[in-house]
C-alpha positions as CSV (number, residue, x, y, z in Angstrom):
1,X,-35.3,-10.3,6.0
2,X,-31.4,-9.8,7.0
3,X,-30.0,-6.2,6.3
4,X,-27.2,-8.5,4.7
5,X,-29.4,-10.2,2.1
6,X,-30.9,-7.0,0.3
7,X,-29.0,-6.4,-2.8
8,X,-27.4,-3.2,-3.5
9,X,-29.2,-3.1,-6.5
10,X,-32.6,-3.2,-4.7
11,X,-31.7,-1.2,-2.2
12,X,-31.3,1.6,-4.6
13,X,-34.7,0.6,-6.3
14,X,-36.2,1.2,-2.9
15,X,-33.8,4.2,-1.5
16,X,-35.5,5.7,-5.0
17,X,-39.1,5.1,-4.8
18,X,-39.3,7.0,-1.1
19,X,-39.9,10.7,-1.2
20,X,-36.6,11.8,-0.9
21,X,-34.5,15.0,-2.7
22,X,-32.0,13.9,-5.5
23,X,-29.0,14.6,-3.0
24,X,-31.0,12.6,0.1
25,X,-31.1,9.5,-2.2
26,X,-27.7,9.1,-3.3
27,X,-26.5,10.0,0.6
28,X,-28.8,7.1,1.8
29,X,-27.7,4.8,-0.9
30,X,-24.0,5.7,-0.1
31,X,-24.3,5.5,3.7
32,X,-26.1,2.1,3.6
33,X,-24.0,0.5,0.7
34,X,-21.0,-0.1,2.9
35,X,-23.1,-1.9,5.9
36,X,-23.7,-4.4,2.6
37,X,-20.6,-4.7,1.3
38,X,-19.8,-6.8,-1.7
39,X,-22.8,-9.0,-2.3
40,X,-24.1,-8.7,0.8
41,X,-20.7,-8.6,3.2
42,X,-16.9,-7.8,2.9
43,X,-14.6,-5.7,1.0
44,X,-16.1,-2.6,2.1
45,X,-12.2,-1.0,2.7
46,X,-10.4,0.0,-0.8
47,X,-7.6,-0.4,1.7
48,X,-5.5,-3.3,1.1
49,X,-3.3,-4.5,4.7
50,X,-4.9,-1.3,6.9
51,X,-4.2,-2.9,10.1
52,X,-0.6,-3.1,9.0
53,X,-0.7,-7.2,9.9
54,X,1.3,-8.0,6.6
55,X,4.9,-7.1,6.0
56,X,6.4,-9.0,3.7
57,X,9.9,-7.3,3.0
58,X,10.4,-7.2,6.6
59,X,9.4,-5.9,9.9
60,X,11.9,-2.8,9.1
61,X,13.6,-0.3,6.4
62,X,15.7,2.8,5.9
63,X,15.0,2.4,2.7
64,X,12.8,5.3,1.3
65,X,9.7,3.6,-0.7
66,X,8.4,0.0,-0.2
67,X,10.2,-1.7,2.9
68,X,8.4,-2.7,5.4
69,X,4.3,-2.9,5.9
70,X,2.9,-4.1,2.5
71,X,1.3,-1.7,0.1
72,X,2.6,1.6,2.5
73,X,5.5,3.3,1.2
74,X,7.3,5.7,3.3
75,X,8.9,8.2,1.2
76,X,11.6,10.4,2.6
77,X,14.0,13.2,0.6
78,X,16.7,15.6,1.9
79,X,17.1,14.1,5.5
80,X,20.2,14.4,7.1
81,X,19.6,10.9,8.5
82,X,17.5,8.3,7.0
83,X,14.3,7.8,9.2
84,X,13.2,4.2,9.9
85,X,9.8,2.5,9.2
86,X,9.0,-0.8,10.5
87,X,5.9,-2.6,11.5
88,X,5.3,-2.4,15.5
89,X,3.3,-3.7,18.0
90,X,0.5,-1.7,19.0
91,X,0.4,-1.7,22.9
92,X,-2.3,-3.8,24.8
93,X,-4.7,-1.3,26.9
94,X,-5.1,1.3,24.7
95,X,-8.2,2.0,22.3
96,X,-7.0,0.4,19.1
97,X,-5.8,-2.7,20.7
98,X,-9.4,-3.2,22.5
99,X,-11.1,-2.8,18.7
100,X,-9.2,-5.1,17.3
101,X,-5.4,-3.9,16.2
102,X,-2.2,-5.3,16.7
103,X,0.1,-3.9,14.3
104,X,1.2,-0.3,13.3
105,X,3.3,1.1,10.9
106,X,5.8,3.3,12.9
107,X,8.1,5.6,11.1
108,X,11.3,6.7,13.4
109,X,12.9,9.9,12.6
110,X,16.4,10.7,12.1
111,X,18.3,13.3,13.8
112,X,17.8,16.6,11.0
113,X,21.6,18.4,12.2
114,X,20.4,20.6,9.4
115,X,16.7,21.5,10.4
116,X,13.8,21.8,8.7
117,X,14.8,22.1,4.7
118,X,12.9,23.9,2.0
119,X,13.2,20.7,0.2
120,X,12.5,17.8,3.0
121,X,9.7,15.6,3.1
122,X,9.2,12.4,4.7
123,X,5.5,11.2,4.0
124,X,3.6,7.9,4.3
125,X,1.6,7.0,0.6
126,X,-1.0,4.9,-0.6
127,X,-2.2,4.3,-3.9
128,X,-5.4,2.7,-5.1
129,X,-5.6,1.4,-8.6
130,X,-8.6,3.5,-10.8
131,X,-10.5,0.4,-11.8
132,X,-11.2,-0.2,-7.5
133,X,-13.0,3.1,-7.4
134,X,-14.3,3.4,-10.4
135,X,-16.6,-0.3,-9.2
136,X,-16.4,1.2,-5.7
137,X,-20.3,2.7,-5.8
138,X,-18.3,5.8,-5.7
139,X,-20.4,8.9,-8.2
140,X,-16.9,10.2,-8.2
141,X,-17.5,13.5,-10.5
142,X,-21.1,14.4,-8.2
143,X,-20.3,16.5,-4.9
144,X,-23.6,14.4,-3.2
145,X,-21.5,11.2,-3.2
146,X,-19.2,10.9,-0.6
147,X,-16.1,8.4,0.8
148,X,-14.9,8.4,4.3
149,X,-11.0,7.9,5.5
150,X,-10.7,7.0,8.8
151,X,-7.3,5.9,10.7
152,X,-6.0,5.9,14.1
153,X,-2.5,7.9,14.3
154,X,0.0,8.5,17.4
155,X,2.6,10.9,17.3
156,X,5.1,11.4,19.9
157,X,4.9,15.3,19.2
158,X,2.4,17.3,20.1
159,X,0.8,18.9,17.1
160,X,-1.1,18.9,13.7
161,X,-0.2,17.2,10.7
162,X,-1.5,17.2,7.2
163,X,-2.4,15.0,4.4
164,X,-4.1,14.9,0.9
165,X,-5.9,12.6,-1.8
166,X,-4.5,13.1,-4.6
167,X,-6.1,12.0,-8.6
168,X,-3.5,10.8,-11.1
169,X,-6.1,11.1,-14.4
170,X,-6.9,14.2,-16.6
171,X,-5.8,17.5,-14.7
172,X,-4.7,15.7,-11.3
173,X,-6.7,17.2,-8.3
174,X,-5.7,17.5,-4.9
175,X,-8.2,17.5,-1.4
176,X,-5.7,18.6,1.5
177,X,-6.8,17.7,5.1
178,X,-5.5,17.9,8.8
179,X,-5.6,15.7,11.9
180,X,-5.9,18.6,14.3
181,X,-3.8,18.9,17.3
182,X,-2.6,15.6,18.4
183,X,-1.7,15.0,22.3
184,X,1.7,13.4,22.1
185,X,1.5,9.9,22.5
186,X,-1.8,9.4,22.7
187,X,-3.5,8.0,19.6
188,X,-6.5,9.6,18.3
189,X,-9.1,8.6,15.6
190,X,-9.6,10.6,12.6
191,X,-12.0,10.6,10.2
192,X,-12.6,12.5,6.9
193,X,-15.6,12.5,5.0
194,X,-14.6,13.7,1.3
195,X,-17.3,14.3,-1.9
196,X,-17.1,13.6,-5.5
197,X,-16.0,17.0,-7.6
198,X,-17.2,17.1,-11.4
199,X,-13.1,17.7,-12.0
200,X,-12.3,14.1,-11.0
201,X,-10.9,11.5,-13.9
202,X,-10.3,7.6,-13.3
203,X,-9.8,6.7,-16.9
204,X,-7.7,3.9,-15.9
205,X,-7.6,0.2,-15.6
206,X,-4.8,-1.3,-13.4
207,X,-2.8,2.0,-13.0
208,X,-3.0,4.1,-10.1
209,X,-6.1,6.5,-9.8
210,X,-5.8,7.9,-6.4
211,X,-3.1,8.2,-3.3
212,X,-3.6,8.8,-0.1
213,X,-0.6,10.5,1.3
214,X,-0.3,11.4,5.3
215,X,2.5,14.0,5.8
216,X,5.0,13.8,8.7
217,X,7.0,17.1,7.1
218,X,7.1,19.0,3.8
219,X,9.3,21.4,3.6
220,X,8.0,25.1,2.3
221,X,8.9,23.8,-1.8
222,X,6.0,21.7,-1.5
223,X,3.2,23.8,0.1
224,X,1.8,26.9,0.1
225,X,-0.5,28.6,3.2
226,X,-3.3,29.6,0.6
227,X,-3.8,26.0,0.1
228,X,-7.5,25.4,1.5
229,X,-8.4,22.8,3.6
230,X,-11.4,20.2,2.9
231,X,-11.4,21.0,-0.7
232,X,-10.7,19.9,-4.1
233,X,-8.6,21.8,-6.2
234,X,-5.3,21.3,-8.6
235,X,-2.5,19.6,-7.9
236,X,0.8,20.9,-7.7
237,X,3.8,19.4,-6.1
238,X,4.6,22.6,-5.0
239,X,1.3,23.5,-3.2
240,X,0.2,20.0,-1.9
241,X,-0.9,21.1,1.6
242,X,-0.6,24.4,3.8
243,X,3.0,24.9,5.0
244,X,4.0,22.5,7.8
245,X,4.8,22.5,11.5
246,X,8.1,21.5,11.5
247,X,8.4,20.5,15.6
248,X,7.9,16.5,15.0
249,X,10.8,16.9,12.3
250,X,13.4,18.5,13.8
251,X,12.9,16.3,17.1
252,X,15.3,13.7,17.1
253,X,14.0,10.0,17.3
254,X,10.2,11.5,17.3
255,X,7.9,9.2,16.5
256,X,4.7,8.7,14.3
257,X,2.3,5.4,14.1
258,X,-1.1,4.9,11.9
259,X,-2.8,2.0,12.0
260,X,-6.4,1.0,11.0
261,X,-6.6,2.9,7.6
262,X,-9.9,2.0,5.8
263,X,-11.7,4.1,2.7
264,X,-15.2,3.2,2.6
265,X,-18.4,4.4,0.2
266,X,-20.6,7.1,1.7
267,X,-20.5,10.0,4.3
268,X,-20.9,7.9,7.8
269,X,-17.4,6.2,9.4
270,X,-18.7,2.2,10.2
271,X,-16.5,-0.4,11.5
272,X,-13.3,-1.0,10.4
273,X,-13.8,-4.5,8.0
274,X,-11.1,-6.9,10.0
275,X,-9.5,-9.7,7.6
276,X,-8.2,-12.7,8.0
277,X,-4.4,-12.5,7.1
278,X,-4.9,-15.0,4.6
279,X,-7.3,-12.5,2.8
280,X,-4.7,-10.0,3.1
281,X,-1.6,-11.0,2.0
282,X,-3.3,-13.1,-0.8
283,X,-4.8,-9.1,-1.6
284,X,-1.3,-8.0,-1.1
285,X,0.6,-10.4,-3.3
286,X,-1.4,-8.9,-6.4
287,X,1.4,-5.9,-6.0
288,X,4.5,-8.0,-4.3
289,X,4.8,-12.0,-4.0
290,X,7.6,-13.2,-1.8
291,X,8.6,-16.6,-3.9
292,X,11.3,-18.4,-1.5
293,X,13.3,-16.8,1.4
294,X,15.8,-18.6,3.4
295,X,17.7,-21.5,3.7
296,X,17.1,-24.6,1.5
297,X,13.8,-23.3,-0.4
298,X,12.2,-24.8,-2.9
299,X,12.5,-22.3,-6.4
300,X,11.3,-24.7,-8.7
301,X,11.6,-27.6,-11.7
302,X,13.6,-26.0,-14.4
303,X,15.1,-27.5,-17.5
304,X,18.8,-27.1,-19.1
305,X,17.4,-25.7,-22.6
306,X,20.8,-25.8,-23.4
307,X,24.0,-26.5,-21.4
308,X,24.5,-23.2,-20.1
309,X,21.1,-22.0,-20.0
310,X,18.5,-23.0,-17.1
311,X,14.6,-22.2,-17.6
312,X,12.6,-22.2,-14.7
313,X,8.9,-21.5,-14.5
314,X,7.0,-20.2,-11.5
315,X,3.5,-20.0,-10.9
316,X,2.0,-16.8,-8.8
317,X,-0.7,-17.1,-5.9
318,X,-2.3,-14.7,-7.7
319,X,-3.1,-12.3,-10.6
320,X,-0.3,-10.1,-10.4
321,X,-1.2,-6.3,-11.5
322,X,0.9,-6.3,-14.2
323,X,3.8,-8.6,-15.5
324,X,6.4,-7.9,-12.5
325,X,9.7,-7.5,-11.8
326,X,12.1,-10.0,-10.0
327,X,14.5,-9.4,-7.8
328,X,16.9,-11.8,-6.4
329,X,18.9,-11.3,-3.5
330,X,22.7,-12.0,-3.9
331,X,26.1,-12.0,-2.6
332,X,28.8,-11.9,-5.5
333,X,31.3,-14.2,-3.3
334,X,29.2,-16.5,-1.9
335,X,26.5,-18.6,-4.0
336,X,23.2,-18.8,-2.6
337,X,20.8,-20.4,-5.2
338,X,21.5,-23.9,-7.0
339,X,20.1,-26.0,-9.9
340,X,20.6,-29.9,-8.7
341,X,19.9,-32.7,-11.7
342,X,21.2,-36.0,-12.3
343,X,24.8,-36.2,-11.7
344,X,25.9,-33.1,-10.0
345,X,24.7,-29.2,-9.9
346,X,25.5,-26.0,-10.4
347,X,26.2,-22.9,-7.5
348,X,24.8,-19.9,-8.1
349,X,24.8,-16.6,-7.3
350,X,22.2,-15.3,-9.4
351,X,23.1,-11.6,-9.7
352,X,22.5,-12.7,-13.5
353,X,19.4,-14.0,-13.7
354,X,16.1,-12.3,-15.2
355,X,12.8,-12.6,-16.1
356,X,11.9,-14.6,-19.5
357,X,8.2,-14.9,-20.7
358,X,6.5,-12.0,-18.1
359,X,3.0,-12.6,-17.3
360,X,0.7,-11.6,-14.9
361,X,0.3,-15.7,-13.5
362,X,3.3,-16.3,-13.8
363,X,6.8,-16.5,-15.5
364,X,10.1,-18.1,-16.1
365,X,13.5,-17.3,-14.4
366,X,16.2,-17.3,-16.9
367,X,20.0,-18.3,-15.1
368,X,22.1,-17.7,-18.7
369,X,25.3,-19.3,-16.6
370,X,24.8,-22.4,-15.8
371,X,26.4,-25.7,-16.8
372,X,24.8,-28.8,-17.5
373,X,23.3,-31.0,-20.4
374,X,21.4,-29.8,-23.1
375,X,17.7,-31.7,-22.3
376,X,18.3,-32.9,-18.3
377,X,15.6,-32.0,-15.9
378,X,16.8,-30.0,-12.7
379,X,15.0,-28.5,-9.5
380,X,16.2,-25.3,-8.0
381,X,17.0,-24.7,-4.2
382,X,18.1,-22.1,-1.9
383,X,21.5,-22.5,0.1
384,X,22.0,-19.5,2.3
385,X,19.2,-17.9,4.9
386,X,19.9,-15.0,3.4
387,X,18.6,-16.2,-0.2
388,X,15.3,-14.7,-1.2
389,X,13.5,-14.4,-4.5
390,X,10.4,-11.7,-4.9
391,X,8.1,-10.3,-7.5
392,X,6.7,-6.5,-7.7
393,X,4.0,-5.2,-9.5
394,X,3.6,-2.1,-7.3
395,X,1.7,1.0,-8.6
């Protein structure tokens, strides 16, 4: 029989029935789970987009939070100039291009005049709604079941950096890890094996229950050098990791990449799970939909429920998390959006329009300044490459 048709279920039945110890069982079970993924192959990685191949905002941001790579946020206070983050092209030759990797996300750092502040940080985050690990396999509160982070990471400073999983339920706890010494510019694998601690909480649903955060600086408000390494304990903002090498920092236009991020069940690092990019963005658009971007774009068939007010329903790829938020790109000279019915149409520039009847599968744009009939049908349309409608429901 094929490894890929024994249930998980059976497996455990059988993983049980062998003379093993209590702790040797659940290791097993963990180790082999992942190899069968979910009914018997796939979604093994509780990391949405880890080979950074869908960017949906945009290839780049100096925006601190979501900008660029989907579901990676790149979080930055107290700089004295704004670092970038963009998706890049991982080079052909080196190790993660021959297994399989052709995007990064690459954070660019700013020139710090001031140094290394007190207060800095400039991070890279993660988070993973509860409900994924709590049907993960993962025994989250027992210290014999174990996950296993893995990335690839390039820096083009030579030295350690630090990162942490972090638990957002009951008293929040806090495992701290390191990369060890990086060559610069050379990428490196690492790979962390952490256990379940009878502390842990994931009471939530869709919320988030965990972040994984990878630290390019804190400054010394944020840490402390008793924190202990490969360990859980509380969480404080104020003690998230050990204090921080500040050398990558206060280098101007220094450089950091990660690519291949993947969060598996058990104790043993396997192959990162490769998806399609449809699978992935159609993953991805649970947190952040794109619904029209560009030039003459379709937004939908609305109606003129009365003569100044346009309703227009739109329909989501997929479940959203939660109902979202809308955001509508707009210039307040020039009008970028328009309704078109039967006998003329209406310019927009829709820095007034909202969200009416929020759901999770869909909604209706409200434009409460348009001018039309009562009753006439109308479709909406993009009119400027610059136009662009989204939807977030980000943790």
């Amino acid at each position: 029989m094929a490894l890929n048709t024994v249930s998980s279920d059976r497996l455990s039945t059988n993983v049980k029935n062998t003379n093993f110890t209590a702790a040797e069982k659940q290791d097993l079970t963990d180790d082999i789970k992942p190899l069968l993924g979910s009914s018997g192959g796939g979604n093994k990685n509780l990391i949405i987009n880890g080979a950074m191949n869908v960017a949906q905002r945009g290839t780049s941001s100096t925006t601190s939070g979501y900008g660029s790579v989907d579901r990676f946020e790149v979080k930055y206070a107290g700089t004295d100039e704004a670092p970038t983050h963009a998706q890049a092209a991982v080079a052909s030759g080196t190790t993660p291009y021959t297994s399989g990797f052709r995007k990064s996300l690459k954070i660019t750092n700013g020139n710090q005049t001031s140094g290394a502040g007190a207060a800095d940080e400039l991070f890279i985050r993660y988070k993973i709604e509860a409900q994924d690990l709590r049907t993960s396999g993962w025994n989250y509160t027992s210290s014999s079941s174990n996950i296993t982070l893995q990335f690839w990471i390039k820096s083009s400073v030579a030295q350690n950096f630090y990162g942490y999983l972090r638990t957002r339920d009951g008293t929040g706890q806090r495992y701290a890890f390191e990369t060890g010494s990086l060559s610069a510019d050379t990428w490196t694998k690492v790979t962390k094996t952490i256990p379940g601690n009878s502390n842990l909480q994931l009471d939530r649903d869709d919320i988030e229950g965990m972040q994984i955060a990878l630290i390019a600086f804190f400054g010394t408000d944020l840490t402390d050098s008793g924190v202990s390494l490969n360990a859980w304990g509380a969480y404080s903002s104020s003690t998230s990791t050990p204090d921080n090498t500040s050398t990558w920092y206060t280098t101007n236009d220094s450089t950091l990449e990660i690519t291949g991020v993947q969060l598996e069940l058990g104790s043993v690092a396997t192959d990162f799970e490769h998806r399609s990019f449809h699978d992935d963005l159609l993953k991805c658009q649970r947190y952040f939909y794109v619904h029209c971007e560009g030039l003459n774009k379709s937004i939908g068939n609305g109606t003129y429920w009365t003569a100044n007010n346009v309703f227009c329903p739109v329909h989501f790829p997929v479940t959203m998390r939660s109902g979202p938020s809308m955001t509508v790109a707009n210039d307040t000279i020039n009008n970028w959006y328009g309704w078109f019915r039967n006998g003329g149409s209406n310019a927009e520039k829709g820095d007034n329009w909202s969200i009416s009847i929020p759901g999770v599968n869909g909604c209706e744009i409200y434009d409460p300044a348009a001018s039309g009939t009562a009753g006439q049908s109308c479709f909406g349309r993009t009119q400027d490459a610059s136009a662009k409608i989204s939807f977030s429901a980000e943790l």
